[in-house]
N, CA and C atoms of all chains as a GROMACS GRO file, in nm:
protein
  510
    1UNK      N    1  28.013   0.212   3.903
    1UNK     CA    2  28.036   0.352   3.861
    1UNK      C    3  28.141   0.416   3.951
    2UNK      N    4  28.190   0.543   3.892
    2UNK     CA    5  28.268   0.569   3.977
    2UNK      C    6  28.296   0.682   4.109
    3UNK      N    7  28.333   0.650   4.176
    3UNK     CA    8  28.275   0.761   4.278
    3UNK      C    9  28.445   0.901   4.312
    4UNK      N   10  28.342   0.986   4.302
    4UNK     CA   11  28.441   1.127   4.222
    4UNK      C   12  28.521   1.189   4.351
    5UNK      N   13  28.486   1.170   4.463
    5UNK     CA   14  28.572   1.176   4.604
    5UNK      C   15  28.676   1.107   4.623
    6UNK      N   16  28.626   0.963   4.564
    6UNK     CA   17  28.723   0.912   4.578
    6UNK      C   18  28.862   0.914   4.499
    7UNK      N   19  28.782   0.976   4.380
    7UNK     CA   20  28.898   0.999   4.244
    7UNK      C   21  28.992   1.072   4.273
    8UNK      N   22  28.921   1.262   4.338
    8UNK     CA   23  29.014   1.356   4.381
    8UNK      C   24  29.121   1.308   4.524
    9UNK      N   25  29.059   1.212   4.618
    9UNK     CA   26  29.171   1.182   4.692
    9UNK      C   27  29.292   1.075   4.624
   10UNK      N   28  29.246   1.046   4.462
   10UNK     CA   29  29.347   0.977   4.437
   10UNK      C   30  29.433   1.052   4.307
   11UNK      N   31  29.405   1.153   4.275
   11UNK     CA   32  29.439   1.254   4.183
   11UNK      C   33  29.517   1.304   4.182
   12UNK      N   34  29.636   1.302   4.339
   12UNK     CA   35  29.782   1.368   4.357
   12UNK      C   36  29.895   1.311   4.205
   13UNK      N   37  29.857   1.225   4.201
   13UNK     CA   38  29.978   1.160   4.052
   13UNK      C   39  29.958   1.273   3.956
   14UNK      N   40  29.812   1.290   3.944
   14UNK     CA   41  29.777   1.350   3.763
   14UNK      C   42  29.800   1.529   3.823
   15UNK      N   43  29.809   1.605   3.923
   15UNK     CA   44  29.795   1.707   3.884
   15UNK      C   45  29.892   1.808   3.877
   16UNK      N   46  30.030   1.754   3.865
   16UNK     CA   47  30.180   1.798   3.798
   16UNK      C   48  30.139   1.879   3.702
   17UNK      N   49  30.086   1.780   3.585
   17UNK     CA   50  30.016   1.800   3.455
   17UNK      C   51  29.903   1.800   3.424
   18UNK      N   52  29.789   1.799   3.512
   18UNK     CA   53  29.697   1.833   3.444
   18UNK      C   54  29.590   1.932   3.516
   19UNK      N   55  29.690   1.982   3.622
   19UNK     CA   56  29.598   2.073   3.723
   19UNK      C   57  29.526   1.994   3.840
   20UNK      N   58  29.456   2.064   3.911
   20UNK     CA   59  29.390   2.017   4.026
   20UNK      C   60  29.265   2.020   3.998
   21UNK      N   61  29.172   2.085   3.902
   21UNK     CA   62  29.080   2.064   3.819
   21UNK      C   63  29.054   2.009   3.690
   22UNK      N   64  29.201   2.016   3.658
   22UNK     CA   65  29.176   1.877   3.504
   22UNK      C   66  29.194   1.983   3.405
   23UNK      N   67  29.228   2.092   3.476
   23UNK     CA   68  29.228   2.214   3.332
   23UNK      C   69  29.409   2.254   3.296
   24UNK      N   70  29.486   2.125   3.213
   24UNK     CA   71  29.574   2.155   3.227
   24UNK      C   72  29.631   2.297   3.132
   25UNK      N   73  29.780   2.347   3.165
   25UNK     CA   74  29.801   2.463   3.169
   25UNK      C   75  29.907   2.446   3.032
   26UNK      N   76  29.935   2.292   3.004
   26UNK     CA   77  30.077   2.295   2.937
   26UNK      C   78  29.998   2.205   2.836
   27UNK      N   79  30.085   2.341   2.714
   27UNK     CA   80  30.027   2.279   2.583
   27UNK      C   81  30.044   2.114   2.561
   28UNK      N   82  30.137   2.030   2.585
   28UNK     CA   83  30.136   1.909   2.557
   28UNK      C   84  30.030   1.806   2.603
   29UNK      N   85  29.988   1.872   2.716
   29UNK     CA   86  29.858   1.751   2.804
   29UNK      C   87  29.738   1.826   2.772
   30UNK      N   88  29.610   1.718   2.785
   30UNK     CA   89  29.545   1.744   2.778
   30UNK      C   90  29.449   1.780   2.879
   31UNK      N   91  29.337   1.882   2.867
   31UNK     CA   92  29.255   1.891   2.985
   31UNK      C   93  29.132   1.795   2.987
   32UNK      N   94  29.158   1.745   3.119
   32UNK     CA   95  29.034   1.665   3.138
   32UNK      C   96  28.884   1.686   3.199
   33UNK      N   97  28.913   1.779   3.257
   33UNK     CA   98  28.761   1.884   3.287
   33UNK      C   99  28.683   1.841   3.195
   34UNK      N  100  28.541   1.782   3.264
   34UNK     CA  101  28.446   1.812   3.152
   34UNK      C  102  28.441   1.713   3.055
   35UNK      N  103  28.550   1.654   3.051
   35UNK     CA  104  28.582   1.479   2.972
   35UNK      C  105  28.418   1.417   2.963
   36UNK      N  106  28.372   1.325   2.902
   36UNK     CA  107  28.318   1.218   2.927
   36UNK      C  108  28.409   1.116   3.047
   37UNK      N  109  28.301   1.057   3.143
   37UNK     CA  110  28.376   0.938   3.186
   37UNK      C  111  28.404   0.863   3.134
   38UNK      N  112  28.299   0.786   3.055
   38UNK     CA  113  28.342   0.643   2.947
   38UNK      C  114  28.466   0.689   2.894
   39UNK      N  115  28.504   0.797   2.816
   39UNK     CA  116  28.602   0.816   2.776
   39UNK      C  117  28.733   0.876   2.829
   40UNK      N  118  28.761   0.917   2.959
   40UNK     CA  119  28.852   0.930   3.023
   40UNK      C  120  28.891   0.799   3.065
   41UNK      N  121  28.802   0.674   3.147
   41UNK     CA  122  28.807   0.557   3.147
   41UNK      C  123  28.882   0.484   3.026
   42UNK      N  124  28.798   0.484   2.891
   42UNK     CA  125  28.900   0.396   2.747
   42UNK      C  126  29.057   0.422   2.741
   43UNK      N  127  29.060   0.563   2.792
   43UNK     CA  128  29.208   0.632   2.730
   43UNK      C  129  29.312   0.576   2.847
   44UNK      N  130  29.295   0.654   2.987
   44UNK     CA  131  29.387   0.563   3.106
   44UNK      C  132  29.354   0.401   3.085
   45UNK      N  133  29.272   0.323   3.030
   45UNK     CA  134  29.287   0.155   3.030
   45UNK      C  135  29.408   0.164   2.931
   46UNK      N  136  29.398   0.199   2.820
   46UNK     CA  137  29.464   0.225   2.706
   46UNK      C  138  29.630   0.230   2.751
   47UNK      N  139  29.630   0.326   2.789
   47UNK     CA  140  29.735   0.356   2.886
   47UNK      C  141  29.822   0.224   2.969
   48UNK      N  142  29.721   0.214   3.034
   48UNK     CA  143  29.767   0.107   3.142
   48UNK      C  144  29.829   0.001   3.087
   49UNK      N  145  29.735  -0.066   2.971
   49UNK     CA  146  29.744  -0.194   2.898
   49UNK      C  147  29.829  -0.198   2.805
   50UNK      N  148  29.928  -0.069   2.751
   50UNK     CA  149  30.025  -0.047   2.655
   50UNK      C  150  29.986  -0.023   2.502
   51UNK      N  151  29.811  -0.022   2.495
   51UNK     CA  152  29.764  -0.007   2.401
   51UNK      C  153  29.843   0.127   2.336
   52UNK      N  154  29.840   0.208   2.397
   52UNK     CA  155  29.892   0.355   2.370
   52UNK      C  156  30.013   0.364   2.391
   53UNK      N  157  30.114   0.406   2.288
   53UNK     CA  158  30.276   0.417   2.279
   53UNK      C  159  30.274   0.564   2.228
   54UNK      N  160  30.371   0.597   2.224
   54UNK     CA  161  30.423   0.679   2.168
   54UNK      C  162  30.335   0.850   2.257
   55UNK      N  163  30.369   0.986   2.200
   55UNK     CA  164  30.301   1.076   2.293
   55UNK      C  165  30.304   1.088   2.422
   56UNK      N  166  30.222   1.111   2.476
   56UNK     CA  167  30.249   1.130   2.655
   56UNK      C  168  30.286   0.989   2.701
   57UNK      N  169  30.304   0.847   2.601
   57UNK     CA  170  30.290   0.757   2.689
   57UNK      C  171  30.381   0.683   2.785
   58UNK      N  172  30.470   0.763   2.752
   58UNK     CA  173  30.641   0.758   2.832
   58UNK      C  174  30.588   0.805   2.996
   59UNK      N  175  30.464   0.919   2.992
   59UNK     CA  176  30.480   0.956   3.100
   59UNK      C  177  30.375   0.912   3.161
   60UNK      N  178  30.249   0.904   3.115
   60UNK     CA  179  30.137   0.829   3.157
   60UNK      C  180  30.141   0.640   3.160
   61UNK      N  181  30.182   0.564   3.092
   61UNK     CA  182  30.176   0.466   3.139
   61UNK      C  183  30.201   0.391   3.276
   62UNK      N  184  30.349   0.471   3.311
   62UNK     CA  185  30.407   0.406   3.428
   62UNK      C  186  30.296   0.453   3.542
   63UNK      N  187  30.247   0.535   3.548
   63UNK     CA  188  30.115   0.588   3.641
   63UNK      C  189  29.995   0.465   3.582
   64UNK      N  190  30.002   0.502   3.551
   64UNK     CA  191  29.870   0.394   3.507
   64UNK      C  192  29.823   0.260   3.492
   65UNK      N  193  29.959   0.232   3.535
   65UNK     CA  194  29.978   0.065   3.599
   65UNK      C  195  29.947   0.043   3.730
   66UNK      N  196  29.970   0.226   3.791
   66UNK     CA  197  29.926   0.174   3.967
   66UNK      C  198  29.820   0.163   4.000
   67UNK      N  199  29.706   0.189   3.878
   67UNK     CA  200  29.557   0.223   3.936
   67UNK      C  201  29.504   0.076   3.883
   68UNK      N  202  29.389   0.027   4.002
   68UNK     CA  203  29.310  -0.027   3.946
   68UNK      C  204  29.193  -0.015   3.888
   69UNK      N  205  29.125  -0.075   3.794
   69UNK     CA  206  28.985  -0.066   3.738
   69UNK      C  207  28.901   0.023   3.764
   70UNK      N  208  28.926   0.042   4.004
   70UNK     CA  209  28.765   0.127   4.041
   70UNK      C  210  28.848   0.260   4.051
   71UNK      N  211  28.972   0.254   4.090
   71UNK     CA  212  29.080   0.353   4.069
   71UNK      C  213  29.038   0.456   3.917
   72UNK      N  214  29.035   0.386   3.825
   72UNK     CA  215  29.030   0.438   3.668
   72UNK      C  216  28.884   0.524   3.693
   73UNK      N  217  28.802   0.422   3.751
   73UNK     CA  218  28.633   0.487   3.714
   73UNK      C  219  28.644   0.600   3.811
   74UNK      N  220  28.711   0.575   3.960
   74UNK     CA  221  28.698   0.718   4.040
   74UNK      C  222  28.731   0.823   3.967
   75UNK      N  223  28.855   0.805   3.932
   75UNK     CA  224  28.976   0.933   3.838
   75UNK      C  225  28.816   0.966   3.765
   76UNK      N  226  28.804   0.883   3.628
   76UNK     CA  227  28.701   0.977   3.555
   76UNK      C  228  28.590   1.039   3.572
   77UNK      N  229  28.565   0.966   3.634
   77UNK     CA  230  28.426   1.016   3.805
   77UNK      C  231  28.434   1.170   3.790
   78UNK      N  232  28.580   1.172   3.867
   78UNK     CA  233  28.612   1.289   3.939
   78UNK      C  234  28.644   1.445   3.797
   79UNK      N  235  28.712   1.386   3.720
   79UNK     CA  236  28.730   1.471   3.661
   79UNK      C  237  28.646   1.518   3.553
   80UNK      N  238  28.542   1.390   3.476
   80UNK     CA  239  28.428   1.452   3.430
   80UNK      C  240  28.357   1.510   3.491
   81UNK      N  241  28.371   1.549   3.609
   81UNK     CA  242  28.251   1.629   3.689
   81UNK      C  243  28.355   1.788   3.703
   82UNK      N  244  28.451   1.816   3.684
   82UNK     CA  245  28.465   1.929   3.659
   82UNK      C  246  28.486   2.023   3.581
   83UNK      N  247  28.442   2.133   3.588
   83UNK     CA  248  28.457   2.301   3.489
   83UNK      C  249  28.597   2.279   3.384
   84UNK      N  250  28.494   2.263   3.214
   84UNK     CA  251  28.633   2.330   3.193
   84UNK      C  252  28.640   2.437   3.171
   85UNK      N  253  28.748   2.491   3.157
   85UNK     CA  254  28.786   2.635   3.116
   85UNK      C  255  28.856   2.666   2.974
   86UNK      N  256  30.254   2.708   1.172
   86UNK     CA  257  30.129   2.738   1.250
   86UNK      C  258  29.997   2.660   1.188
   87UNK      N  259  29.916   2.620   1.228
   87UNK     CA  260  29.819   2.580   1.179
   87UNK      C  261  29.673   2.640   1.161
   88UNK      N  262  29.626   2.628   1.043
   88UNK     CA  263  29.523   2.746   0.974
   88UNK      C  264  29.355   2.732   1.026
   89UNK      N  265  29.278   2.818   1.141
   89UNK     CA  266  29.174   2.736   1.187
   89UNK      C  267  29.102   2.760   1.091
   90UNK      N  268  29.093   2.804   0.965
   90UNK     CA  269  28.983   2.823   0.912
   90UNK      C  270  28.989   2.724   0.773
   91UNK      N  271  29.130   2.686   0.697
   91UNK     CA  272  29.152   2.528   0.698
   91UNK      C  273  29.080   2.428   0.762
   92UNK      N  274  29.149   2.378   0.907
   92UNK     CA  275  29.155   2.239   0.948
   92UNK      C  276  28.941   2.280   0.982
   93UNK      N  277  28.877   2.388   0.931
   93UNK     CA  278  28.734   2.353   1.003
   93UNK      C  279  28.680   2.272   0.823
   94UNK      N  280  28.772   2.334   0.740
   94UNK     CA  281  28.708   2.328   0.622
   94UNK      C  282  28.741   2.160   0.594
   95UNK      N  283  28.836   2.115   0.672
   95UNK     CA  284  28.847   1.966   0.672
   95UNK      C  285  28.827   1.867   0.748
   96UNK      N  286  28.727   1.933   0.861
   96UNK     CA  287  28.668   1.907   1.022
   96UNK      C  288  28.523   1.815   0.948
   97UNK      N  289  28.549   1.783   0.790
   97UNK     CA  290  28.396   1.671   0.778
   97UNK      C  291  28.398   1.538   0.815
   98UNK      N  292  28.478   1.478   0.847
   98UNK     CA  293  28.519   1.342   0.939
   98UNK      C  294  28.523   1.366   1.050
   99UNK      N  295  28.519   1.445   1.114
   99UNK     CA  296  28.549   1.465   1.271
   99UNK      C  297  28.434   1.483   1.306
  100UNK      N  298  28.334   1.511   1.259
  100UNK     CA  299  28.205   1.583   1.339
  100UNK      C  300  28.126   1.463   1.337
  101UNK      N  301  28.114   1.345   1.300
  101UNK     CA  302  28.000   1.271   1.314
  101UNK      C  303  27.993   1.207   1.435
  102UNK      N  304  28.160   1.219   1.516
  102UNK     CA  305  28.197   1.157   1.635
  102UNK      C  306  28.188   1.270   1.797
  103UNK      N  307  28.236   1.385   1.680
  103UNK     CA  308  28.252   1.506   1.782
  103UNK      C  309  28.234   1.645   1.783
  104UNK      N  310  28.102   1.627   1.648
  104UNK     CA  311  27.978   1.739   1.703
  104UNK      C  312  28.140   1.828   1.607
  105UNK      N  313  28.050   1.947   1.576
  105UNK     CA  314  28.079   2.012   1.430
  105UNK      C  315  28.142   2.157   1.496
  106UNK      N  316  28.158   2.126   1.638
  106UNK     CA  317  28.227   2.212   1.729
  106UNK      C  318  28.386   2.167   1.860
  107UNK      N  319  28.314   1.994   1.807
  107UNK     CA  320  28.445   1.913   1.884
  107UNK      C  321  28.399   1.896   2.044
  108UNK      N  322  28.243   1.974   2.089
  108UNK     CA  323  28.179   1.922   2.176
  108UNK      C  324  28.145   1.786   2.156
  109UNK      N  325  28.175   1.695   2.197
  109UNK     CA  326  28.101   1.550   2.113
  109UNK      C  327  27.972   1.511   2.238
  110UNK      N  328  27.887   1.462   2.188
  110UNK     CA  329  27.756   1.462   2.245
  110UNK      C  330  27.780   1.278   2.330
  111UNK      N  331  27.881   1.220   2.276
  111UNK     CA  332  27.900   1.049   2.280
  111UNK      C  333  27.988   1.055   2.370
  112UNK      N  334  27.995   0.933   2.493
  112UNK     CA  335  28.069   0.927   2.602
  112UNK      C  336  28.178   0.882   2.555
  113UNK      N  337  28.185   0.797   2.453
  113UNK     CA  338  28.299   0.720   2.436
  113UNK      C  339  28.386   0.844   2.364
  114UNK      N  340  28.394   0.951   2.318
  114UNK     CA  341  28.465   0.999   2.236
  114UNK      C  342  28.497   1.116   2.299
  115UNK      N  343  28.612   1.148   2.280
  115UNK     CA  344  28.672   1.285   2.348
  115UNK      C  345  28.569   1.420   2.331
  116UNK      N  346  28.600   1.480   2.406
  116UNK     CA  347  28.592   1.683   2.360
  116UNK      C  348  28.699   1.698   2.306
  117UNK      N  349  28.697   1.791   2.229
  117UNK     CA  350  28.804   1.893   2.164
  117UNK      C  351  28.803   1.952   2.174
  118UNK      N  352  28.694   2.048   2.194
  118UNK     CA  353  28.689   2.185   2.172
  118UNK      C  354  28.780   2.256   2.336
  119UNK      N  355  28.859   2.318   2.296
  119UNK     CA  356  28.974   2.392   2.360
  119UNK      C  357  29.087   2.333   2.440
  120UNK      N  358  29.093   2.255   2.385
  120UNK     CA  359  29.183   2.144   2.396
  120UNK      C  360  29.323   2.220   2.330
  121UNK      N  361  29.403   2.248   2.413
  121UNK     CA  362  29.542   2.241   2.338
  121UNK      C  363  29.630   2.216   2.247
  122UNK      N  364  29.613   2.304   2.121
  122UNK     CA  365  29.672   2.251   1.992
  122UNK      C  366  29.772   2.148   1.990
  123UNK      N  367  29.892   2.176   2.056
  123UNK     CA  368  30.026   2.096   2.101
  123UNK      C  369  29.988   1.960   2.137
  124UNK      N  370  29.827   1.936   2.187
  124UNK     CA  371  29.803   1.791   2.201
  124UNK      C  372  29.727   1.760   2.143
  125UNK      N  373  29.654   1.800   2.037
  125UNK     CA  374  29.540   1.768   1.950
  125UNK      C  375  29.657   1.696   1.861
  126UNK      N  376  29.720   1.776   1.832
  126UNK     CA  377  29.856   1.774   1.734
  126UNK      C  378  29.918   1.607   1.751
  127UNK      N  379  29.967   1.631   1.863
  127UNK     CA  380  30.042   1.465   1.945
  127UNK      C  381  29.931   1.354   1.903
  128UNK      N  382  29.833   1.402   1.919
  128UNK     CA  383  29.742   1.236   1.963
  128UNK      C  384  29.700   1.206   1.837
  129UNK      N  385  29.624   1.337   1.773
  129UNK     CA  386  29.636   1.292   1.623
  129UNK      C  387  29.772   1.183   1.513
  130UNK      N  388  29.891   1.254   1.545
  130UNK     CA  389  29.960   1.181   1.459
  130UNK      C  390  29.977   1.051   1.532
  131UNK      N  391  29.990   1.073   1.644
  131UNK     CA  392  29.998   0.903   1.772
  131UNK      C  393  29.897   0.798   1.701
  132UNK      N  394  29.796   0.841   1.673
  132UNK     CA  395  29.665   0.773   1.540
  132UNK      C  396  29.719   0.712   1.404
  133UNK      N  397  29.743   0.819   1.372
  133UNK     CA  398  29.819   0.806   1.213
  133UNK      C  399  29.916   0.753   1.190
  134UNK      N  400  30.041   0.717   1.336
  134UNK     CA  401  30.142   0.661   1.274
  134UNK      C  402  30.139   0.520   1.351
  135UNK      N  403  29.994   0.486   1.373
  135UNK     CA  404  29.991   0.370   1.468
  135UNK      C  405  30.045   0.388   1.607
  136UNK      N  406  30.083   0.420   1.664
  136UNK     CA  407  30.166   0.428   1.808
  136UNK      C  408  30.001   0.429   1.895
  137UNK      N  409  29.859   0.435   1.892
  137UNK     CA  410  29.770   0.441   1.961
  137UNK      C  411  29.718   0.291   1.876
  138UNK      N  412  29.691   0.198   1.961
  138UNK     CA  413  29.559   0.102   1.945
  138UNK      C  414  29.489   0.127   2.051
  139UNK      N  415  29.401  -0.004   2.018
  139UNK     CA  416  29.332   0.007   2.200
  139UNK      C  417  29.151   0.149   2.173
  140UNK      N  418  29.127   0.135   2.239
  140UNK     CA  419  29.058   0.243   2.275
  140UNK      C  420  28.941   0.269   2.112
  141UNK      N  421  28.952   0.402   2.102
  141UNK     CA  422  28.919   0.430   1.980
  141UNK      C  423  28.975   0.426   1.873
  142UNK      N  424  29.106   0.370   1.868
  142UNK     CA  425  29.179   0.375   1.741
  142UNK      C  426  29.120   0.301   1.650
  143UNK      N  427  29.077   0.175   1.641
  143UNK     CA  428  28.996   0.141   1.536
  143UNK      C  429  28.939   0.242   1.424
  144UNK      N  430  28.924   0.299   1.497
  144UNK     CA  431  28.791   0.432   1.416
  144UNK      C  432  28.896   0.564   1.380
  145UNK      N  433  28.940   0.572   1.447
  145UNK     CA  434  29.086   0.694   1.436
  145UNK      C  435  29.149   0.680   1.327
  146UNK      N  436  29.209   0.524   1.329
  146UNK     CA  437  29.376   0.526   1.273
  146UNK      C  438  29.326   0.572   1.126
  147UNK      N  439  29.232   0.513   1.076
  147UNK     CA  440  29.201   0.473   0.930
  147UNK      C  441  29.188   0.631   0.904
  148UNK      N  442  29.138   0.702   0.951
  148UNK     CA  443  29.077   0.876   0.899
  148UNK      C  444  29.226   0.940   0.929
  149UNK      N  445  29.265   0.968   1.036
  149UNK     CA  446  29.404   0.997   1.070
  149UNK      C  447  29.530   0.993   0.977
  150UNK      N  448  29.561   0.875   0.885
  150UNK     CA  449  29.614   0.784   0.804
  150UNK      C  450  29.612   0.895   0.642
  151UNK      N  451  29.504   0.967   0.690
  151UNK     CA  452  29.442   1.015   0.506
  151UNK      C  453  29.505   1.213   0.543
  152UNK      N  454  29.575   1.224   0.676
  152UNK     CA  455  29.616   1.347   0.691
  152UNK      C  456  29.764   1.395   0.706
  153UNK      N  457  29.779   1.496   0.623
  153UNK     CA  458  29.925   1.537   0.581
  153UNK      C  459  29.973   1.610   0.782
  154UNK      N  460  30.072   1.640   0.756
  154UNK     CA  461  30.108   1.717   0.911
  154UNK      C  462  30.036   1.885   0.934
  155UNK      N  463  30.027   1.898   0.808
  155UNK     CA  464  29.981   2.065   0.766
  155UNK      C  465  29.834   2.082   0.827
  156UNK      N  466  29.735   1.934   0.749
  156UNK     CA  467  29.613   1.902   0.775
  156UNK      C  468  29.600   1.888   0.934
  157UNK      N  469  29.681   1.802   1.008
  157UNK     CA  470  29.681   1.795   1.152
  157UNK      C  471  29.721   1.913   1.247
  158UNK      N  472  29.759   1.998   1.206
  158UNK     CA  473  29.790   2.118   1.244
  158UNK      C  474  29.706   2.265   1.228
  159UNK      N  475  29.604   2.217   1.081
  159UNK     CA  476  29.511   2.284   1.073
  159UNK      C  477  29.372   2.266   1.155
  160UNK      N  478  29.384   2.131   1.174
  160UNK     CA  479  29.271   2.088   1.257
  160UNK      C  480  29.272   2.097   1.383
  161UNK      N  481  29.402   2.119   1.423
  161UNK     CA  482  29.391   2.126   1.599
  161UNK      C  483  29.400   2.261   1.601
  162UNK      N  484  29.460   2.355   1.522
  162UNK     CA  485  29.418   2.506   1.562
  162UNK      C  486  29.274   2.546   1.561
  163UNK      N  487  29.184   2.469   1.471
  163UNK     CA  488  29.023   2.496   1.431
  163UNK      C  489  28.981   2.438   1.570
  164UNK      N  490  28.959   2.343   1.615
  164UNK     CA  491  28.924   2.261   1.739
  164UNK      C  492  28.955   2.356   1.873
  165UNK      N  493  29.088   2.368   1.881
  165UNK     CA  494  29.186   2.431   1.987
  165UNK      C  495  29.098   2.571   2.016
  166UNK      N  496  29.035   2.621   1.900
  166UNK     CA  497  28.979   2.727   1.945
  166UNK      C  498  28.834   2.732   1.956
  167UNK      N  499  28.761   2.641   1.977
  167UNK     CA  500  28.644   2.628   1.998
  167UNK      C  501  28.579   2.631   2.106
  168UNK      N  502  28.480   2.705   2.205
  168UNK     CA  503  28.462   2.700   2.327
  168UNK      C  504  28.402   2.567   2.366
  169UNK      N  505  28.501   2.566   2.487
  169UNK     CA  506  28.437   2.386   2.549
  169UNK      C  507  28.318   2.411   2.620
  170UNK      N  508  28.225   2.279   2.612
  170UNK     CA  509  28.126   2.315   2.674
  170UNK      C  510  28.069   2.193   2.755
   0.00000   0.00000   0.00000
């Protein structure tokens, strides 16, 4: 499982765009506050693995090659555990 | 612009995954509810025109596939304004 301390110390990549709480501000991204983990997890694998083209994936993939597996579960860890707004 | 009182009247495929408010009760499946039209918008057609495998698309592409741009635009304004919870 993933542990959510560890996520936010690894969260400097994502919060350009998606805030420092996951509540992003810009219509194109999405907020992740409040996400399911399982499913913040499917979408960055997705990502990573090239499953996902087209959309943000110009900008999210190349990030998403640097994380590994416990990397992925921290991130969703971290950000399903916060407020959305 | 997209019509929320439309895309709710065509929100009957969407709710069995993600709750009839776009809260979805299932880990594997996103929230919607206040989610950013501009990306409800993106990821939806990212579905529809294939550019997403992987993940949930299985289940996506095929429903996605059956929606005009008007329809995807109606549905992310209906969603977009739903309180997240």
């Amino acid at each position: 499982a993933g542990d959510a301390a560890a996520g936010e110390a690894k969260s400097g990549m994502c919060v350009a765009c998606h805030n420092t709480d996951g509540n992003s501000m810009v219509p194109m991204y999405p907020k992740l506050a409040g996400q399911h983990a399982a499913y913040l997890e499917s979408a960055l694998k997705a990502y990573r693995d090239g499953q996902r083209t087209g959309g943000n994936a110009a900008v999210m993939a190349p990030m998403a090659k640097t994380l590994t597996d416990q990397d992925i579960a921290n991130l969703a860890a971290y950000f399903s555990q916060q407020k959305a707004k």
